[in-house]
C-alpha positions as CSV (number, residue, x, y, z in Angstrom):
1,X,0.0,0.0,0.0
2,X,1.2,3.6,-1.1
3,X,0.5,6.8,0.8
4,X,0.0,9.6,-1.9
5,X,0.1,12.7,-1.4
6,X,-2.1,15.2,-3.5
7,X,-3.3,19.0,-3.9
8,X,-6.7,19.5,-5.4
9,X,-8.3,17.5,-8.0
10,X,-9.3,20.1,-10.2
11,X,-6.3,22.3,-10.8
12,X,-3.3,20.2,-10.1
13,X,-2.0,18.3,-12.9
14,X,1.3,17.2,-10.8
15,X,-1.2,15.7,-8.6
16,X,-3.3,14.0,-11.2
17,X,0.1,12.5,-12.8
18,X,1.0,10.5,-9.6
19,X,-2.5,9.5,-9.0
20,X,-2.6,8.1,-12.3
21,X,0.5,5.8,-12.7
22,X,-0.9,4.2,-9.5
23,X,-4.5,4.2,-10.5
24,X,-3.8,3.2,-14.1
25,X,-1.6,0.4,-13.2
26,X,-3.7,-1.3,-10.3
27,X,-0.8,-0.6,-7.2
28,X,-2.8,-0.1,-4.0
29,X,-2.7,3.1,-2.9
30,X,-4.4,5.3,0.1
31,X,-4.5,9.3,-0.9
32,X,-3.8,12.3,1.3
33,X,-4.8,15.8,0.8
34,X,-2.7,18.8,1.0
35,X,-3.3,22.1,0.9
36,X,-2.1,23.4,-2.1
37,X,-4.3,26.6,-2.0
38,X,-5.2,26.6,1.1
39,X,-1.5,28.0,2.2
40,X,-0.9,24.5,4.1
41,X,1.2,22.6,2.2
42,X,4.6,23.4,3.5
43,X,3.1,22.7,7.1
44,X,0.9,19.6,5.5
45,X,4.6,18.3,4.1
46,X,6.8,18.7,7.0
47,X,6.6,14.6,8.1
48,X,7.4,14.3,4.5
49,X,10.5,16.3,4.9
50,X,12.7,17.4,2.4
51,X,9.5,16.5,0.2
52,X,7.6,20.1,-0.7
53,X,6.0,19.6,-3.6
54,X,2.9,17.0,-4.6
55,X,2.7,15.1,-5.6
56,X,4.8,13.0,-3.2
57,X,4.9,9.1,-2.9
58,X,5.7,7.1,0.9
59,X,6.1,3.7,0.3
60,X,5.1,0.7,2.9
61,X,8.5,0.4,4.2
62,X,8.4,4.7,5.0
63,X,10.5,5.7,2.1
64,X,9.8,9.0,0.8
65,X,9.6,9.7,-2.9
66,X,9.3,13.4,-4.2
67,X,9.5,14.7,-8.0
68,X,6.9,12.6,-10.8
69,X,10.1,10.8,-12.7
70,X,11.6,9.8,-9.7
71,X,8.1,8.5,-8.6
72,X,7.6,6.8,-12.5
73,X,11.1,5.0,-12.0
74,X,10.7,3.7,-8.4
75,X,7.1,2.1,-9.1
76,X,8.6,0.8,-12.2
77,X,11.5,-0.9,-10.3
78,X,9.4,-1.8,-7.8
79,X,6.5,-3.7,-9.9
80,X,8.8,-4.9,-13.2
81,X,5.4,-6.6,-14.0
82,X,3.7,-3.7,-14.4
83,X,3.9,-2.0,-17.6
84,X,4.6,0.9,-16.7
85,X,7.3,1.7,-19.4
86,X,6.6,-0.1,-22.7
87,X,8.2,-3.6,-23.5
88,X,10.3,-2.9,-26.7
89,X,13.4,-1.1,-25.3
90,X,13.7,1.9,-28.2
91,X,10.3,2.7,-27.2
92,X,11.2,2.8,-23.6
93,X,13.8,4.8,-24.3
94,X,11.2,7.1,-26.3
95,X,9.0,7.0,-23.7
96,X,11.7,8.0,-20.8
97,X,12.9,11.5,-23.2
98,X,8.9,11.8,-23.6
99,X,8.4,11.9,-20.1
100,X,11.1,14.1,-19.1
101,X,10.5,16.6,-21.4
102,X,7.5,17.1,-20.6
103,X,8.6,17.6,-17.0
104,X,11.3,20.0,-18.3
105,X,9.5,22.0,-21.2
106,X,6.3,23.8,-22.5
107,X,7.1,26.7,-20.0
108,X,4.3,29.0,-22.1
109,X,1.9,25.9,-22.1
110,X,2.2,25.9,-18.5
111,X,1.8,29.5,-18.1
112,X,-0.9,30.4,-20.1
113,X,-3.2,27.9,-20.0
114,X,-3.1,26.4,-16.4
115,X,-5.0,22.7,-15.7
116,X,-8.3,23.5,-14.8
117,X,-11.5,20.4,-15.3
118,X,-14.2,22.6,-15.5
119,X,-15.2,23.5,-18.8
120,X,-14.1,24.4,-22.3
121,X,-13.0,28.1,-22.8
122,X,-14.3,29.6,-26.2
123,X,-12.5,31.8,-28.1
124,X,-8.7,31.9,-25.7
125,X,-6.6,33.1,-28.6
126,X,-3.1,31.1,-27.9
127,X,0.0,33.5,-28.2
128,X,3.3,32.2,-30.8
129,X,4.8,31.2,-27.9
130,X,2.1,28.8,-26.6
131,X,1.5,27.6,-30.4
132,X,5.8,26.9,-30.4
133,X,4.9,24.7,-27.5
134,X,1.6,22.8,-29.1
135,X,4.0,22.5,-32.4
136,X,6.6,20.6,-30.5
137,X,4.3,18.5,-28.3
138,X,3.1,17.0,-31.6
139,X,6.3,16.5,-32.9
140,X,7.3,14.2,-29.9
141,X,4.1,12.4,-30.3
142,X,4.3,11.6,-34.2
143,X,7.9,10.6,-33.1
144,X,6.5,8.2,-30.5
145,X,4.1,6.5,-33.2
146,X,6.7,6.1,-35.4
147,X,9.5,4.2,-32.8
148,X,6.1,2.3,-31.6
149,X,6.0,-1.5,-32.1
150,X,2.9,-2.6,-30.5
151,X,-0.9,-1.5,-31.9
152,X,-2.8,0.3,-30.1
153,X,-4.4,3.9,-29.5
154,X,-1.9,5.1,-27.1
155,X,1.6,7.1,-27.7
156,X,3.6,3.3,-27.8
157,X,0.5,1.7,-28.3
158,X,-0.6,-0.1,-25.1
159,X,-1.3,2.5,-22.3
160,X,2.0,3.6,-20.4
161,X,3.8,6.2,-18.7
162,X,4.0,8.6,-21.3
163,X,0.2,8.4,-21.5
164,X,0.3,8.9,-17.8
165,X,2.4,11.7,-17.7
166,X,1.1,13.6,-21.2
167,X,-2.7,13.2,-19.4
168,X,-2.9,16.9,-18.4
169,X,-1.5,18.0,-21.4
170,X,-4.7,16.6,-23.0
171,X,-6.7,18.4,-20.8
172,X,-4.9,21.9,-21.0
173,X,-5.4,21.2,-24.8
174,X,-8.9,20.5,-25.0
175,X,-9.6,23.0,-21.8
176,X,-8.7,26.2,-23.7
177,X,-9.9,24.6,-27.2
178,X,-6.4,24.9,-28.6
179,X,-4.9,24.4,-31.9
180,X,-3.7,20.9,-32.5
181,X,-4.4,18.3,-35.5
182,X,-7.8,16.3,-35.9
183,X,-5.0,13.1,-34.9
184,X,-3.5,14.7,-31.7
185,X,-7.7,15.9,-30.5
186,X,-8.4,12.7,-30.7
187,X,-5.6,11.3,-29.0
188,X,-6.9,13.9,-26.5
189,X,-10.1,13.2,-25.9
190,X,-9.3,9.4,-25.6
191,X,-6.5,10.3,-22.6
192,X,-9.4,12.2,-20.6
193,X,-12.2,9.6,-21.9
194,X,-10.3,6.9,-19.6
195,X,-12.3,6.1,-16.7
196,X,-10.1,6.9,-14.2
197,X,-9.5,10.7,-14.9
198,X,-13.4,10.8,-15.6
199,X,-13.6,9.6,-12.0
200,X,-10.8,11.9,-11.1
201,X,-13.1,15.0,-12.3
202,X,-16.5,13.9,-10.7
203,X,-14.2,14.1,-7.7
204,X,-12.9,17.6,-8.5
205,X,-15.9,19.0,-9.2
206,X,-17.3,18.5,-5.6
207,X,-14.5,21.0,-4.8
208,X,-15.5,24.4,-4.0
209,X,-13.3,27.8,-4.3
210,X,-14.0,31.6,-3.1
211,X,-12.5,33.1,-6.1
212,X,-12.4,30.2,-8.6
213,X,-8.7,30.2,-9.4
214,X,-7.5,30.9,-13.1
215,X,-10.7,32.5,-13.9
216,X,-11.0,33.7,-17.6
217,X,-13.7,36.3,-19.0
218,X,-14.8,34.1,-21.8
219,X,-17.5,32.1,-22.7
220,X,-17.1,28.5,-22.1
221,X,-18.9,25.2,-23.2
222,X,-19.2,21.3,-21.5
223,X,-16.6,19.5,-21.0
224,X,-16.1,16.8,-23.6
């Protein structure tokens, strides 16, 4: 059993990251909230000490994992019959330089268009830099279906960590109706169709907030 540690459901895509590489991959898990906006988390973390960020992992034995990849690489090592990272090493490999840079990159992404499960904005007009970003994210993921060697609908083709961690970039995508191909909407809508992340949202939604963070004045749709 793994203690998780979260912020909120409907904002945090760190959060949602860590829950799914547990969730997705069927390792028990028990989740603790932390107050990410609620100005608690540094005193929420202390027993987690030098963790300060969520998400954060605490294995059975008491070991304390902070930092997604270094969460992705431990549950991998720890459950090698998981499949976590795809079989066929070059796509492993792939998936790995996937993964961390997405960690790494897509600073105006990140920026501009923050996580958020409510709704679909209508009419957020993307800057260069944010469409530079949406360019490259394609890029890596034609690249991915190219080194692929298994069928399927996912980057490598059966559902992995790159899936896992590329999840909120699907939702940032389709949240702000931005620019992409008919191939990577699709893609898209398939990483937030999964059930989990729908039973991630019903979650968030129950969450209240006096103001609603990241708040936009635009007019806005349902969700997919």
């Amino acid at each position: 059993m793994y203690d998780l540690y979260i912020g909120n459901r409907l904002f945090s895509s760190w959060s949602l990251r860590g829950w799914l590489m547990l969730e997705q991959f069927n390792l028990p898990h028990k989740v603790h909230m932390v107050g990410l906006y609620s100005g608690t988390m540094a005193e929420d973390l202390k027993p987690l000490a030098p963790a300060r960020l969520v998400p954060t992992l605490k294995t059975e034995e008491g070991l304390v994992v902070g930092e997604s990849l270094a969460m992705a690489e431990t549950l991998a090592e720890r459950h090698p019959d998981a499949p976590l990272w795809p079989q066929d090493p070059a796509a492993r490999a792939t998936a790995r330089w996937l993964c961390a840079e997405m960690v790494g990159g897509f600073a105006h992404l990140r920026e501009d268009c923050p996580m958020q499960l409510r709704h679909i904005w209508q009419g957020f007009n993307p800057s260069d830099a944010v469409r530079a970003d949406l360019n490259r994210i394609e890029t890596l993921w034609s690249h991915a279906k190219a080194v692929k060697t298994v069928d399927g609908p996912w980057l490598f083709g059966a559902y992995s960590l790159a899936d896992v961690f590329y999840t909120p970039v699907a939702a940032r995508i389709i949240g702000y109706g931005l620019p992409v191909s008919a191939e990577a909407s699709t893609y898209c809508k398939a990483l937030l169709s999964e059930p989990a992340v729908k039973a991630w949202r019903r979650v968030a939604l129950e969450e209240t907030y006096d103001p609603m963070p990241y708040d936009l004045s635009l007019p806005h749709r349902d969700w997919i």
